[in-house]
C-alpha positions in Angstrom: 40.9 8.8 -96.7 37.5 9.5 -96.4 35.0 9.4 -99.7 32.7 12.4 -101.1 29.6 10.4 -99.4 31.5 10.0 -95.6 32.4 13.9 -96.1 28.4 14.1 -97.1 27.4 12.1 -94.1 29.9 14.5 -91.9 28.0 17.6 -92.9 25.2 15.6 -91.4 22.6 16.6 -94.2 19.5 15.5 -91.9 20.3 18.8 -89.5 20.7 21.8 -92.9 17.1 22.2 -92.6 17.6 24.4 -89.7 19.4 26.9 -91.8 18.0 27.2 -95.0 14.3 27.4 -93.5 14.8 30.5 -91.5 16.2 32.2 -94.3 13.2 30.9 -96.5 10.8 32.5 -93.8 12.7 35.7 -93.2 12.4 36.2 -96.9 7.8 35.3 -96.6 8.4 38.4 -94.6 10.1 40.6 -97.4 7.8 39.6 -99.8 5.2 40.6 -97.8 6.2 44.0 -97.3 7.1 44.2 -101.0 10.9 44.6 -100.5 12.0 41.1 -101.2 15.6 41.1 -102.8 16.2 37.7 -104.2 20.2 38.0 -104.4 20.6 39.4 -100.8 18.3 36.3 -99.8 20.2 33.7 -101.7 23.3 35.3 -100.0 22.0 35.0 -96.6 21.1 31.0 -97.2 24.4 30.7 -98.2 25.9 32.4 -95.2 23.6 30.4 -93.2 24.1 26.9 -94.6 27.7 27.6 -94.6 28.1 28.1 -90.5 25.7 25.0 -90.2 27.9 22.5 -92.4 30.5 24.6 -90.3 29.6 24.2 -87.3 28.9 20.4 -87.8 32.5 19.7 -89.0 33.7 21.4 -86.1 31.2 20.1 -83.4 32.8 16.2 -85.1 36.6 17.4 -85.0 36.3 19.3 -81.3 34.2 15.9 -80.1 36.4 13.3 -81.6 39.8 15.1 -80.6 38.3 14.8 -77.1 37.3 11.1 -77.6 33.5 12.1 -76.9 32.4 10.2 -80.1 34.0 7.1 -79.9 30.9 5.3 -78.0 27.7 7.7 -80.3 24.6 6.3 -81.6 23.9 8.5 -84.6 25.7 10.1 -88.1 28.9 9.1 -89.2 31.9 10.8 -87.0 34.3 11.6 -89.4 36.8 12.1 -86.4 35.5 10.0 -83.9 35.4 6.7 -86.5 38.8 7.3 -87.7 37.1 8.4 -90.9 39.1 11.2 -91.6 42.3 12.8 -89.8 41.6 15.8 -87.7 43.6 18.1 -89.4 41.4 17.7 -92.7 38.0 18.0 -90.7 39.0 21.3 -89.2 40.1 22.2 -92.4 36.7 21.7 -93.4 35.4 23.5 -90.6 37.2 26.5 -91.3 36.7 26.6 -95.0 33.1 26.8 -94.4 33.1 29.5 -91.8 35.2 31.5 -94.5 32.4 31.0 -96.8 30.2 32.5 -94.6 32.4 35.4 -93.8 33.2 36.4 -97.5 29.3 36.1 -98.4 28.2 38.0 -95.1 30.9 40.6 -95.6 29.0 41.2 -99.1 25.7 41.9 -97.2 27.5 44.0 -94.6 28.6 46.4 -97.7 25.2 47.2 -98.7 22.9 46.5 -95.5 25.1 48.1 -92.8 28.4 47.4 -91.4 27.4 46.7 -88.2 26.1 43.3 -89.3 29.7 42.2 -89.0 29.4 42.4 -85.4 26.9 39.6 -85.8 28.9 37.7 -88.3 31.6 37.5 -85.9 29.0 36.7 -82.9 28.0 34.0 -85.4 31.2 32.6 -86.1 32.3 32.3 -82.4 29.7 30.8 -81.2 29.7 28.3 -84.2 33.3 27.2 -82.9 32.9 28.0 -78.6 29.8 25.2 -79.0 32.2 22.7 -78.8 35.5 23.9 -79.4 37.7 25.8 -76.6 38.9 24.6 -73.3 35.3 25.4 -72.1 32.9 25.0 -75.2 29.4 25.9 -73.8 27.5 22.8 -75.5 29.0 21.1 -72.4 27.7 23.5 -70.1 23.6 23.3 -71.3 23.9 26.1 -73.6 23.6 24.3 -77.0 19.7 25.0 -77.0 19.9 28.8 -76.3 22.4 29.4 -79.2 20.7 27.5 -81.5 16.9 29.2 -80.4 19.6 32.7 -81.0 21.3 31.9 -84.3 19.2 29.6 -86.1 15.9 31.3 -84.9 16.2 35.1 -84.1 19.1 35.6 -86.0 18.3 33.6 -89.3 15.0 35.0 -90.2 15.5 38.4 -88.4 18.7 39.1 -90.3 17.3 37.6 -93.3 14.5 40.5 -93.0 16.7 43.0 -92.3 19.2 42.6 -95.2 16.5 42.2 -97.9 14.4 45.5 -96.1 16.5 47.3 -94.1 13.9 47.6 -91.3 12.6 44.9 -89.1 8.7 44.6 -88.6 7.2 43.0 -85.8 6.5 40.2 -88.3 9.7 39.0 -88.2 10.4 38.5 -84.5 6.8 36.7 -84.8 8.0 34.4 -87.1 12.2 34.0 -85.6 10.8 32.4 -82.5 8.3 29.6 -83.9 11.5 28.8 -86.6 14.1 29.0 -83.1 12.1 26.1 -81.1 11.8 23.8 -84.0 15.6 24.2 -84.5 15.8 23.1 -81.2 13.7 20.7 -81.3 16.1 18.7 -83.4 18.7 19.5 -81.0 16.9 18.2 -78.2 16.1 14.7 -80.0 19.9 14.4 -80.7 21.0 15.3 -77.3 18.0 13.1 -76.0 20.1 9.9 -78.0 23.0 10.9 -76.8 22.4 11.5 -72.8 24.5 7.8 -72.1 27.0 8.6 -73.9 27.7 12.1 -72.9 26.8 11.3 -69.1 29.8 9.1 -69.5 32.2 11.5 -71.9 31.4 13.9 -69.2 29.5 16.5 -71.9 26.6 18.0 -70.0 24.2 19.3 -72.4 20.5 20.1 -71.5 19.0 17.0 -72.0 21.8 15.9 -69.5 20.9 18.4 -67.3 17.1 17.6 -67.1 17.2 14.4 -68.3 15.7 11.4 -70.1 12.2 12.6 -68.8 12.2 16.3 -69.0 14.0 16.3 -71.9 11.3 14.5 -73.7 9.0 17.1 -72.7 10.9 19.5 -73.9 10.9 18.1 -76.9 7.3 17.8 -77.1 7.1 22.1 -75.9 9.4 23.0 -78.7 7.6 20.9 -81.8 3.7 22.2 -80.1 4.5 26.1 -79.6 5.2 26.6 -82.8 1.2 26.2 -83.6 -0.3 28.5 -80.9 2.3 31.4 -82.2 1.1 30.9 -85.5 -2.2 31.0 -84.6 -1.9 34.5 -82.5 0.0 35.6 -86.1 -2.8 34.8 -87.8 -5.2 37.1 -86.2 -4.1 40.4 -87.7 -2.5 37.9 -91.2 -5.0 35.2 -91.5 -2.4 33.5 -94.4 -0.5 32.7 -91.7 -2.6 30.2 -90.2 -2.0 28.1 -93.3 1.5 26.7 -90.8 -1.3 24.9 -88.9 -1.5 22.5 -92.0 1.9 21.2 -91.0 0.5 20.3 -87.2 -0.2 16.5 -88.1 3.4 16.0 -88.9 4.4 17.0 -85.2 2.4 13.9 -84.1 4.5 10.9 -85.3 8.2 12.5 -83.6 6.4 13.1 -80.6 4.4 10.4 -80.0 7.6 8.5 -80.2 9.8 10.8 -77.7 6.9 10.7 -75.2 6.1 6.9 -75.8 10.1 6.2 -75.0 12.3 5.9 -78.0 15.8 5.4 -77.4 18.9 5.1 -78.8 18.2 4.4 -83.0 14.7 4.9 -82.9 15.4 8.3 -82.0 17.5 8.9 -85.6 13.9 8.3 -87.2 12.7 11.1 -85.0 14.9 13.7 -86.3 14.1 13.0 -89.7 10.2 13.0 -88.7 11.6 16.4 -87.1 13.3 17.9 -90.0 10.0 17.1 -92.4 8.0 18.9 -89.6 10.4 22.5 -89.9 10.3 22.3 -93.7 6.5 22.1 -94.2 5.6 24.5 -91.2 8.4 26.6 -92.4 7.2 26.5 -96.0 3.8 27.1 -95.2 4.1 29.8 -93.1 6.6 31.4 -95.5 3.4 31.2 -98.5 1.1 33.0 -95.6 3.7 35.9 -94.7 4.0 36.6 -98.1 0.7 36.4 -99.3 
């Protein structure tokens, strides 16, 4: 049976980043437009950080049921490691995306009920990435839905709940928050391109591979900066995100300079430190 810290590790922890800091932007923007509603915000983190624990449990029971972790450099594979028995991870999994349906239905109520459309949309996609008979992380789609759900999405629903409208500011800030979630995609993916070529998984970085998918990485940690900066002309707060630039130096000097395997797990923590502090920063400028 596996312990409170395996079940941790499972949830891997290094990746929630990429949920809570949309929400923590899309709410810069509400305070910025002085319509900021703190419970409506702490219920959209909770909705988000409830599909992404979800969608990590379920991403580990749809992989190891299909044997595709058995061979993986990275996190612990509940599944795949014999860790846990399938049954209990997708338990997990589902729990979770009931979390996030209860607490979005809550938002839907007083934001609009339309917004269960995206729930839904949410949800699916959380469990076609890798579940199904023809999950679309196979297929090179894992980067798209992630730029989608934990960019757009995230901070543009975020916004909306709390005001109701949706300002250009928003969008200006979803796509900045999208690439650096998919920047830590694209590192893991980049680890994994031996053992998936094998497993027969053909995710982006598949796709391209080892060389282009190290530029990409490099594309999705740099654009952030330039959008900032074209932000910042009509908001000059928000060129404080520029502050965060140095810490895109270290992961990418390491993806261009050829890290493999391991030293790529040091990259997505150098990753997830770059997405909180140009997250954070640029959620202080949108608000001030």
């Amino acid at each position: 049976m596996a312990t409170l810290a395996q079940w941790v590790a499972g949830a891997r922890p290094r990746t929630l980043p990429a949920s809570v800091a949309p929400v923590v932007v899309g709410t810069g923007v509400a305070v910025g437009v002085g319509q900021a509603v703190w419970w409506r915000a702490a219920l959209a983190a909770l909705v988000s950080l409830a599909l992404q624990v979800g969608v990590n449990y379920a991403n580990d029971y749809s992989d190891g049921v299909r044997g595709t972790d058995e061979e993986r450099v990275g996190p612990l594979r509940l599944v795949g490691s014999g860790t846990a028995p399938p049954r209990q991870v997708l338990a997990a999994a589902v729990g979770c995306f009931l979390v996030a349906a209860v607490a979005g239905l809550v938002l839907a109520a007083v934001a609009g009920w339309w917004l269960l459309l995206v729930g839904v949309a949410a949800i699916v996609a959380a469990w076609f990435y890798t579940g199904g008979s023809r999950p679309y992380g196979y297929r090179a789609l894992g980067e798209l839905s992630v730029f989608v759900f934990f960019g757009l999405v995230a901070v543009v629903g975020t916004v909306y709940v709390q005001v109701e409208a949706v300002p250009w500011e928003a969008w200006a800030a979803a796509v900045p928050m999208g690439l650096l979630a998919c920047a830590l995609l694209v590192a893991n993916n980049l680890r994994d391109i031996p053992t998936d070529e094998v497993s027969g998984k053909r995710t982006l970085a598949v796709v391209l591979g080892d060389r282009w998918t190290r530029v990409l990485y490099a594309a999705c940690a740099a654009l952030p900066f330039p959008i900032a900066l074209a932000v910042g002309a009509p908001h000059p707060w928000v060129l404080l995100a520029l502050v965060a630039a140095p810490l895109s130096v270290p992961p990418t000097s390491k993806v261009l300079g050829g890290a493999k395997g391991p030293e790529l797990i040091a990259v997505l923590g150098e990753t997830t430190r770059l997405q909180l502090a140009f997250g954070v920063l640029l959620t202080l400028g949108l608000a001030l």
